[in-house]
C-alpha positions in Angstrom: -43.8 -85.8 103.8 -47.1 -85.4 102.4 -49.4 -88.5 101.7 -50.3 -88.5 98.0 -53.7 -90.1 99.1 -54.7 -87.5 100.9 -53.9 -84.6 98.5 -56.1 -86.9 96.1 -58.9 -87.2 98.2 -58.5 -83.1 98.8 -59.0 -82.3 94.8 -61.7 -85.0 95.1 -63.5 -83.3 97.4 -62.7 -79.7 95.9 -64.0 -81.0 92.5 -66.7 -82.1 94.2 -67.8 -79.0 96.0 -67.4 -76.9 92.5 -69.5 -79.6 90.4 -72.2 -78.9 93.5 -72.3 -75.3 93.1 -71.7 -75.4 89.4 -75.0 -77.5 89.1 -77.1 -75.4 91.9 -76.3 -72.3 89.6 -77.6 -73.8 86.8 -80.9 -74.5 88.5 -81.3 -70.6 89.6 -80.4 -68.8 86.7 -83.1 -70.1 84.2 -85.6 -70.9 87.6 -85.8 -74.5 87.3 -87.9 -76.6 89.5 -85.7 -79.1 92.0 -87.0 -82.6 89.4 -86.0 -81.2 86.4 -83.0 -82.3 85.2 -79.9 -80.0 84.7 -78.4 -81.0 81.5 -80.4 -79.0 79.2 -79.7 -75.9 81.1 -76.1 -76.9 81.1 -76.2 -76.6 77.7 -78.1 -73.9 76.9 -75.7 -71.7 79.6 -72.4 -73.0 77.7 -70.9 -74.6 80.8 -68.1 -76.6 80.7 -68.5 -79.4 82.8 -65.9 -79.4 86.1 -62.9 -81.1 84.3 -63.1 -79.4 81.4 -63.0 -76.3 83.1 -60.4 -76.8 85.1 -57.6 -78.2 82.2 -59.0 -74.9 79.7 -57.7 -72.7 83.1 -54.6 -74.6 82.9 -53.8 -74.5 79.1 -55.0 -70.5 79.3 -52.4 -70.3 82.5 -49.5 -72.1 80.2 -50.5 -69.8 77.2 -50.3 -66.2 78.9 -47.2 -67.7 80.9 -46.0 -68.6 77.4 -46.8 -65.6 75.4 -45.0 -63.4 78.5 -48.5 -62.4 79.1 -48.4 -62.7 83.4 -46.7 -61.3 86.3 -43.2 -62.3 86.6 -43.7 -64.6 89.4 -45.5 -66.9 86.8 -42.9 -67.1 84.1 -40.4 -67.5 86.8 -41.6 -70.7 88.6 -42.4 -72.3 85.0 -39.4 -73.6 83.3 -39.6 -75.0 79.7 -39.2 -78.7 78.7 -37.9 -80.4 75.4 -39.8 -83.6 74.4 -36.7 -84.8 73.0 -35.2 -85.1 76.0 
């Protein structure tokens, strides 16, 4: 059985690791010194910060898998839900 803990402290780590090369980018691209600070760069790239990103990759998944828009091996491991239920 897998430790629930552990997978946690995996996607930790993973989100992590992204945010650090996510913000490393954002200092090379416009040439920014290593003081200055990132968030105005951020912004003026249009980043989404990590989280973000990561739930508007999920909703696009859901959407294409929805609209019939993926391979089939996508809209066949997705099964739809009623709230009602």
């Amino acid at each position: 059985m897998v430790d629930v803990n552990k997978c946690y402290v995996i996607i930790i780590i993973i989100m992590l690791l992204i945010l650090i090369v996510l913000l490393v980018c954002a200092r090379l691209l416009p040439g920014l010194p290593r003081r200055d600070h990132v968030g105005p760069a951020l912004k003026a790239l249009h980043w989404l910060p990590v989280v973000y990103r990561i739930k508007f990759k999920v909703a696009l998944m859901m959407f294409t898998v929805h609209t019939r828009r993926c391979p089939d091996y996508l809209t066949d491991s997705v099964q739809a839900c009623n709230s009602a239920e």
